[in-house]
TIMARVO-351477 format. One record per residue (C-alpha): x, y, z. Coordinates in steps of 0.2 Angstrom, whole numbers, plus 5000, padded with zeros to 4 digits. Example, Ala and Ser with C-alpha at 12.3 -4.5 7.8 and 13.67 -1.06 7.14 Angstrom:
BEGIN
506249785039/506849955036/
***
This chain:
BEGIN
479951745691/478351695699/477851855703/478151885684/479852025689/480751965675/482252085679/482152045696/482351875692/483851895680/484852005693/484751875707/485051715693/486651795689/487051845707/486751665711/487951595697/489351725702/488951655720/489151465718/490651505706/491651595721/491051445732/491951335720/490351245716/490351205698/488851095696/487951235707/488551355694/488151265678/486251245686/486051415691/486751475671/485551365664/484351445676/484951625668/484951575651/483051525652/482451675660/483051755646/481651645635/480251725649/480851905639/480451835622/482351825621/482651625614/484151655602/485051705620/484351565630/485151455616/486951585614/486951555634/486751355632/487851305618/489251415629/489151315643/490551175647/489551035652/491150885655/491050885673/489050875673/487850715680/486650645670/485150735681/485850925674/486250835658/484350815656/483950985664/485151045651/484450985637/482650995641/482851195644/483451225624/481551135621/480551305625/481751435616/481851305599/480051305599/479951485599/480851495585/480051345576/481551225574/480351085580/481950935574/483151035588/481951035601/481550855599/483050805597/483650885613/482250815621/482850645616/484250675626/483350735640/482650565642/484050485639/484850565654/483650565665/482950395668/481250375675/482150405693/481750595689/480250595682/479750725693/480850825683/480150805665/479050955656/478050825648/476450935643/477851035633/478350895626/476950825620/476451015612/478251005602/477650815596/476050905591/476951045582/477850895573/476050815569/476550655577/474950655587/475150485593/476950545603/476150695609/474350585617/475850465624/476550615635/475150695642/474650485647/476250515657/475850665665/474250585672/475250465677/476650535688/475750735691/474450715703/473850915700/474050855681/472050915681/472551095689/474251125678/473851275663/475351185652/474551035654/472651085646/473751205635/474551045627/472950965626/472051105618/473251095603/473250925601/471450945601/471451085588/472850965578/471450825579/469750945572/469050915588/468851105592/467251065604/468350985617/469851115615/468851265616/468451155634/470251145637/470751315634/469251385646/469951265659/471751325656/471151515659/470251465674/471851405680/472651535673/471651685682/471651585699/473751585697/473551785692/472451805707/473651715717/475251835711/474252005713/473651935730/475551905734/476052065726/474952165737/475352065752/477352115747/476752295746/475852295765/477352215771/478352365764/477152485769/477052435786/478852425788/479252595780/477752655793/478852585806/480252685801/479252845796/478652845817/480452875820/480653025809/479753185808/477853205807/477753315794/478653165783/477253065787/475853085774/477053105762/477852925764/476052865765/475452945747/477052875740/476752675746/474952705743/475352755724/476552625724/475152505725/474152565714/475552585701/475952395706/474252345704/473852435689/475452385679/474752195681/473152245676/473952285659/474852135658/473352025663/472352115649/473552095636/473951935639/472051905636/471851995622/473451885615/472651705620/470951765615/471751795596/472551645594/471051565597/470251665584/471551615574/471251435576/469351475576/469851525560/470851385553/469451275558/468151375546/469551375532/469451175535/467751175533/467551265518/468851155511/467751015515/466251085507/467351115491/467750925492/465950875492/465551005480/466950925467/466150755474/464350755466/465150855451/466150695450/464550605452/463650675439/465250655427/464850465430/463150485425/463350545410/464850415404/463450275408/462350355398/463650365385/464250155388/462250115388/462050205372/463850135365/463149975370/461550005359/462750015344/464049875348/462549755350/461849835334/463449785323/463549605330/461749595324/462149635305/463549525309/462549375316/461149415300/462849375286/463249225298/461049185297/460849205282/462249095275/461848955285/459948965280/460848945260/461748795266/460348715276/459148725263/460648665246/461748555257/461148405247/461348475230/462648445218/463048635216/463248665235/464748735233/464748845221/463048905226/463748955245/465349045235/463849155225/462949205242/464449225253/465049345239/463349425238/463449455257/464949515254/464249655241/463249695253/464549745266/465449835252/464249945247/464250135253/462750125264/463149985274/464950045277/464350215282/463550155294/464950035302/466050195304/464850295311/464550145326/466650145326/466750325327/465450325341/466250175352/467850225349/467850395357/467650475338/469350415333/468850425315/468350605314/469750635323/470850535312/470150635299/470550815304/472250775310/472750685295/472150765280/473150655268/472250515272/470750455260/469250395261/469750225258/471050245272/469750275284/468650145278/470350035279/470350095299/468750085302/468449875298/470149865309/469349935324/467749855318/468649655320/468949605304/470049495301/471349535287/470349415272/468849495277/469449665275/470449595259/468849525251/467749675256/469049805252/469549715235/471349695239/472849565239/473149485257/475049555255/474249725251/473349725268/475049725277/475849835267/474549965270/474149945285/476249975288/476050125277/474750185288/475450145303/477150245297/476150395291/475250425309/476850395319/477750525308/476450645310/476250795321/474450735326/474050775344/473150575346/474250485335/474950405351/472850355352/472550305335/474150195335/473850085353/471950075344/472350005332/473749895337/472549835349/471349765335/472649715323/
***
């Protein structure tokens, strides 16, 4: 498997198995099926890898190959994104195992499934562990790997693109290593097949050597190919996450973009409340001028006989003066404004209310108290609720699209 003869590897995995079976060796046997089953995940094969687990009888089995049981269905259920599985399996991995075996545990792989799981805390936790009991942790491609997408998980791509560049380092060194060992396998053959061919004829000579030697180039070619397209595959999934990572940025940019839009709707509401302001402070000065105005009257004839009846004639000419069309105009114009234009609105979406209606609205929303709007409007104090529950009844009943607005307005100033 080192040497990347995946085949190879199979063959002598199941030869193994078949061995430690004859041998009576159960345990032996159940190590080196696991062993199998996740060479099989090496050929891109995991639904096998997990066929070949979930066959295996595991009764007779310690609680050192429990966890390398479990721990080996981790690789092929990532594979095939069922990220629950494989942690859970993992789970049981631990459990078995202990600390006593740490040796044993694939944390960097764990900590890419917890990252896969976006628990980013879990996955930082194993690769904390790693440090810990792996010495070479700095010289291990799963390691950077797992650190690389917990990186990318975090937006710190600056660091994993680092992480990545040292895993390749790594990773060419290991591929150095193998091709070195390859062609080391293929002298040793050469040399021993030269050793046979000086027993044999001459003339069989330069043939057996053009074999070998196209051998090795054949060998050394074929790993070329793989070493290029496994390249070309790493280098496109960091494209892809080069990729994602623009994709988050133009998201942000959006984000801001909706931001000052946001800001600018602000704005303008507070120019809208200053000049709402203008208008409310505007009413309670006509307001305070009634209030002035009487109070001048009383100052001045307190002392007369006809104190009374002289206050009655100016508090109903202050009232004639809210009455008339001019003055009352202008109050619903100031509701209509503050109140988010309720009584044009009102006016459109119920077109059998009249005039007086909306005038009748309008000192509502305005604060007037029931007598008041009785005395300006010319009506009995029992009129006053029985309009305003006719009103009231005619919104509700209507297919308005605000009636729901006009009625908590006007409840709210009842």
């Amino acid at each position: 498997m080192a040497a990347y003869n995946f085949d190879k590897a199979i063959t002598h995995r199941r030869l193994a198995a078949d061995y430690y079976l004859r041998a009576d060796k159960p345990l032996n046997n159940q190590y080196a099926l696991v062993d199998l089953a996740s060479a099989f995940n090496r050929i891109d094969k995991p639904n096998t890898t997990i066929a070949m687990l979930d066959s295996l009888s595991i009764e007779i089995a310690d609680s050192t190959f429990l966890g390398f049981y479990h721990a080996t269905y981790m690789k092929p259920l990532l594979k095939l994104k069922r990220y629950n599985s494989a942690r859970h399996h993992s789970s049981l991995a631990e459990q078995f195992w202990g600390n006593e075996t740490a040796e044993l545990q694939n944390r960097p792989y764990t900590s890419y499934m917890y990252t896969l799981l976006n628990r980013l805390d879990s996955a930082n936790y194993y690769l904390q562990l790693e440090r810990k009991y792996n010495p070479r942790w700095d010289n291990t491609e799963e390691y950077h790997w797992a650190q690389s997408t917990l990186l990318i998980k975090k937006h710190d791509y600056e660091n994993a693109v680092a992480e990545l560049e040292k895993m390749w380092t790594i990773h060419d060194k290991d591929i150095k290593e193998v091709l070195k060992n390859n062609v080391a396998f293929a002298e040793s053959d050469f040399h021993y097949n030269k050793s046979v061919a000086e027993h044999e004829k001459a003339d069989r000579y330069h043939a057996l050597t053009l074999l070998l030697i196209a051998i090795i180039v054949l060998i050394c070619f074929g790993f070329f190919i793989f070493y290029r397209e496994r390249m070309k595959r790493k280098r496109l999934e960091l494209e892809n996450k080069m990729l994602e990572a623009r994709e988050l940025t133009s998201r942000l940019l959006s984000l801001e973009n909706n931001a000052a839009a946001l800001k600018s709707i602000a704005a303008e509401k507070d120019i809208r409340l200053r000049e709402q302001t203008i208008l409310v402070n505007q009413l309670f000065r006509d307001r305070y001028k009634v209030l002035n105005n009487l109070s001048n009257e009383y100052f001045e004839k307190r002392d007369s006989d006809a104190t009374r009846l002289t206050i009655i004639k100016d508090v109903e000419n202050e009232i004639a003066k809210i009455k008339h069309d001019d003055y009352l105009d202008q109050l619903k114009e100031i509701v209509d404004q503050c109140r988010d234009n309720i009584l044009t609105r009102m006016q459109e979406q119920m077109p059998r209310f009249k005039e007086n209606d909306i005038t009748f609205c309008a000192l509502i929303l305005a604060g007037f108290s029931p007598r008041a709007i009785c005395l300006i409007m010319d009506m009995k104090h029992g009129n006053y609720y029985n309009k305003w529950t006719r009103l009231r009844a005619r919104i509700a009943d209507s297919a308005a699209p605000d009636k729901e607005f006009f009625l908590t307005a006007l409840n709210n100033k009842l």
